[in-house]
C-alpha positions as CSV (number, residue, x, y, z in Angstrom):
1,X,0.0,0.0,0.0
2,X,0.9,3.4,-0.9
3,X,1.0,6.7,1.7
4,X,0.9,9.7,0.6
5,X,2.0,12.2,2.9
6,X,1.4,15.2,1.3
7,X,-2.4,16.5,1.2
8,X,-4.1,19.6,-0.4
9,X,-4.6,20.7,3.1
10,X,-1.1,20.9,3.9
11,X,-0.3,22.7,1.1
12,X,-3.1,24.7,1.2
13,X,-1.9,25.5,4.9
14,X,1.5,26.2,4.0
15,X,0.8,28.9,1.4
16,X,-0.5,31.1,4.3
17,X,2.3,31.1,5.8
18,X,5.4,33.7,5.4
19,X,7.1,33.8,1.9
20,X,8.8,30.5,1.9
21,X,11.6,31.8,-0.4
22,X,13.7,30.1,-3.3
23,X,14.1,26.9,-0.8
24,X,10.7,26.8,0.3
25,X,9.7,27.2,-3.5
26,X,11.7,24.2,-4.7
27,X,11.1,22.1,-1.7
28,X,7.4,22.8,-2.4
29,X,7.7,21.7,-6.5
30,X,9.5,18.7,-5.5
31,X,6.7,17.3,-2.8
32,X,4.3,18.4,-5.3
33,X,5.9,16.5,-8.0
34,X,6.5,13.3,-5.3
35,X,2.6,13.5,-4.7
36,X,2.0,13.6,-8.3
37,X,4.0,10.6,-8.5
38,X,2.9,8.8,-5.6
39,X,-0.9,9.5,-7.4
40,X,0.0,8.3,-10.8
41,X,1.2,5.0,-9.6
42,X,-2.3,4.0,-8.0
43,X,-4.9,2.1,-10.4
44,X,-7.7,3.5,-11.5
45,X,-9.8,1.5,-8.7
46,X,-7.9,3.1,-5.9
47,X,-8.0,6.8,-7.3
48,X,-12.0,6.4,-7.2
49,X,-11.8,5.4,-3.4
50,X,-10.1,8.8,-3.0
51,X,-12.2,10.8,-5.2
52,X,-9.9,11.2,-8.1
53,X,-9.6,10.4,-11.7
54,X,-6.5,9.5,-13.5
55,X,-6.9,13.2,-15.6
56,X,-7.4,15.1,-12.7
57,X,-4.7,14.4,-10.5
58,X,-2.4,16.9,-11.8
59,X,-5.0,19.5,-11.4
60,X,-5.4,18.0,-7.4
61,X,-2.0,18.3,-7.2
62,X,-0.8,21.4,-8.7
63,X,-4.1,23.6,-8.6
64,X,-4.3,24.0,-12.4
């Protein structure tokens, strides 16, 4: 089984905080891009418990 560590929440949570700066803007891309990841590895069957489909998970992930 798969855990995924990073949720919208905690991003979400993060942004209000200070500025993060260049390293908190990298470290941020590359948790993103680990939860993207993470997300593309699951099948179809466990994206659907979560709410997610395959074509959206960069948009859950990145915001776009």
């Amino acid at each position: 089984m798969t855990t995924i560590t990073l949720t919208r929440e905690t991003l979400r949570n993060h942004s209000l905080q200070a500025r993060p700066g260049l390293m908190g803007t990298i470290k941020g891309y590359f948790a993103r891009s680990n939860a993207e990841r993470q997300l593309r590895q699951l099948d179809d069957r466990l994206l659907a418990d979560i709410g997610l489909k395959r074509h959206d998970i960069s948009r859950a992930v990145w915001g776009r």
